[in-house]
C-alpha atoms as one frame of an Amber mdcrd trajectory, in Angstrom:
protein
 113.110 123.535  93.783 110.391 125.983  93.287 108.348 123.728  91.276 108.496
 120.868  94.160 107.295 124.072  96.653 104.655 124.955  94.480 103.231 121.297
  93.755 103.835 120.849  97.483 101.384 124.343  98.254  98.805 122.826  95.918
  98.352 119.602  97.959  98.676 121.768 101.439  96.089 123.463  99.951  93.694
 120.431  98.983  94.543 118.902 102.248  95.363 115.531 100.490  98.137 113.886
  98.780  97.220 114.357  95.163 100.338 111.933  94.148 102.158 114.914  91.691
 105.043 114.897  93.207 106.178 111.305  93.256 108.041 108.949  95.885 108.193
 112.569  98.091 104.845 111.943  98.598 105.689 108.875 101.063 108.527 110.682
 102.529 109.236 112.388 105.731 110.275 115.491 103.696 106.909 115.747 102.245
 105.304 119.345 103.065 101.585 117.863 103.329 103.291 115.488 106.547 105.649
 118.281 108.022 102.611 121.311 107.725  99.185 120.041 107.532  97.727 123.153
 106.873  96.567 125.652 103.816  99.856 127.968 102.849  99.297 131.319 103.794
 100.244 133.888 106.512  97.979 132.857 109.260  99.268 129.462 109.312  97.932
 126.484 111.208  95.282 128.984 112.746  93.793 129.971 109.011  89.821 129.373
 109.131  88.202 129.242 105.761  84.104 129.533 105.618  83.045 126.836 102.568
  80.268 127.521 100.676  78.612 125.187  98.410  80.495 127.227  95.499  83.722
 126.894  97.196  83.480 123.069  97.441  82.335 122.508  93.735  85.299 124.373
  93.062  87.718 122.856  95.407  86.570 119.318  93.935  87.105 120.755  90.387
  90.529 121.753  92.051  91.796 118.492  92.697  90.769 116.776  90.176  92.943
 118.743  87.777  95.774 118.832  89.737  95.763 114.772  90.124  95.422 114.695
  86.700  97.481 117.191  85.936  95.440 119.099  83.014  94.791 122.607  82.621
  91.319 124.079  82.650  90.618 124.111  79.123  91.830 120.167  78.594  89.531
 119.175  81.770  86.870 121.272  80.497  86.741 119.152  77.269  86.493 115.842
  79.220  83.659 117.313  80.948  81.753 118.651  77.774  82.481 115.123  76.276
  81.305 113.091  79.469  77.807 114.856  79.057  77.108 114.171  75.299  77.565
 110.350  76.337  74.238 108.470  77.380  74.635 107.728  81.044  76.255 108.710
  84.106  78.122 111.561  83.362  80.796 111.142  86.614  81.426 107.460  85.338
  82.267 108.463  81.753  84.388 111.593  83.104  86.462 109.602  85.599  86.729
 106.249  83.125  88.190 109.182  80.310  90.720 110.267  82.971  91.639 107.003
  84.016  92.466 105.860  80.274  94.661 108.834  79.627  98.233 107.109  78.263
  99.803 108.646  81.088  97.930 107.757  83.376  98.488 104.020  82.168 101.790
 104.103  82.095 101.548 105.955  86.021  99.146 103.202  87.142 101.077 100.361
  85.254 104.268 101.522  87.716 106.482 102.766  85.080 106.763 106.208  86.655
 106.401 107.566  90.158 104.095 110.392  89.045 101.751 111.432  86.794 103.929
 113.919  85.404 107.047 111.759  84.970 104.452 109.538  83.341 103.758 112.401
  80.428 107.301 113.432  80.290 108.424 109.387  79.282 104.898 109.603  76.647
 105.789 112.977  75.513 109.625 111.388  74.460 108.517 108.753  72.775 109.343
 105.992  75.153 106.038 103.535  74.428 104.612 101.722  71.997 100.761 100.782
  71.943  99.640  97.849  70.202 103.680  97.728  68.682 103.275 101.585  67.031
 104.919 104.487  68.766 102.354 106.804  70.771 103.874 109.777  71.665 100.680
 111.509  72.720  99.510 111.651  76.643  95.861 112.465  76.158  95.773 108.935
  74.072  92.517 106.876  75.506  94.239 103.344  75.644  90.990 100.870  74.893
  90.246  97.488  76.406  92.587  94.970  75.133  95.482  97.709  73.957  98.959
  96.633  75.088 101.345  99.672  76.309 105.151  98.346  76.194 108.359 100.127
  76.742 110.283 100.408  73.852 113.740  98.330  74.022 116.310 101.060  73.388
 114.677 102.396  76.298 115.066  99.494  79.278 118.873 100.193  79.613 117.445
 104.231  81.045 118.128 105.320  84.765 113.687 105.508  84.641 113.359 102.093
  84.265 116.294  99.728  85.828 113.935  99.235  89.064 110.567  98.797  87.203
 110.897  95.395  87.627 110.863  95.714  91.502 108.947  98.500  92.030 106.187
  96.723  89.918 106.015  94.245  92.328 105.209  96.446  94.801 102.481  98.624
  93.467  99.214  98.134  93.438  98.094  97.887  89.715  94.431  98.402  89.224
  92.490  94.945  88.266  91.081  96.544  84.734  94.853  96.644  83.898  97.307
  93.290  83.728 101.551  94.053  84.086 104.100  91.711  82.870 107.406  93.240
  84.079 109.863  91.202  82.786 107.814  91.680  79.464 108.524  95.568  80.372
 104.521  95.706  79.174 101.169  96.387  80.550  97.396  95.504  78.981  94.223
  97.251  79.923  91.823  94.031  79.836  88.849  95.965  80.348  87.467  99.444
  81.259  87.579 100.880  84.223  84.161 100.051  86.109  82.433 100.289  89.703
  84.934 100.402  92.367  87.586 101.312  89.431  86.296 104.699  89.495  86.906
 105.444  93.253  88.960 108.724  92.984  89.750 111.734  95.774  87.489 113.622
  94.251  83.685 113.366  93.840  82.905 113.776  90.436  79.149 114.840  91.282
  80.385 118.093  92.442  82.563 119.275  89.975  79.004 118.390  87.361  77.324
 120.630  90.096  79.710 123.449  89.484  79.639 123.165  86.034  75.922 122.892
  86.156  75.707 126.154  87.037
């Protein structure tokens, strides 16, 4: 429970739905719906002054906590987005968006992000027919993610079928749920990209 209240104080905080805590996020018990405010002791009459510092950092922020990586891991993605030749926000964003977990979130597998790199972490997909076990794994154009079989029968899984039907799957990805598999036919591009975040901001703050 205190994990939920602390994911839950994060998005408060961001003033968005950041999509870490799953179907809650659509529910009426969702803290973001109930208290649409920053946590803290003065409440729904708390005034914060934002600098341009302060909003750098606040992007910076939420783009960690969507995808859920620590400030050393996004740090790397940065430092590796500005040795490539070209936009720097499109090759950050496009190296987030091709994180295995991420996939396997966007395919519809999981509800979340994190239950996404708790099913990677234990081993429950293949890619390209070998076991990948590792949720930083940049799935390439034409890869194929696929539940493994001894894994269909789980709890996780028995309404992937419908809930696939339901989400919306990016187009640079293609789901076959009977097939229990996803592809990722091409890289994200253009519109692809569109996040909660701007990604020119946290290159500002790092920019420093």
């Amino acid at each position: 429970m205190a994990k939920i209240v602390l994911k839950e104080k994060h998005e408060r905080r961001e003033g968005m739905h950041l999509h870490i805590k799953g179907d809650r996020c659509s529910s009426p018990k969702c803290a973001l719906t109930r208290r649409n405010y920053p946590p803290g002791v003065h409440g729904p009459n708390s005034r914060s002054r934002s600098t341009p510092y302060g909003q750098q950092f606040r992007e910076k922020q939420r783009a960690k906590l969507t995808y859920g990586l620590l400030e050393r891991q996004f740090r790397k993605y940065f430092d590796k987005a500005t040795q490539a030749h070209g936009d720097t926000s499109i090759f950050l964003i496009r190296a987030l968006e091709t994180r295995l977990d991420n996939v396997v979130f966007r395919m519809g597998f999981a509800t979340s992000r994190r239950q996404a790199r708790q099913m990677v972490n234990h081993g429950h997909f293949k890619v390209n027919g070998k076991a990948v076990n590792i949720p930083s794994y940049a799935v390439r154009a034409g890869e194929t993610v696929t539940l493994k079989e001894n894994r269909r029968a789980s709890p996780l899984y028995v309404q992937f079928t419908a809930r696939a039907g339901k989400t919306t799957i990016p187009p640079w990805l293609m789901v076959t749920p009977d097939a229990f598999e996803g592809k990722m036919v091409a890289a994200p591009e253009g519109d692809d990209l569109h996040t909660a975040f701007d990604p020119k901001l946290i290159i500002e703050f790092y920019s420093r």
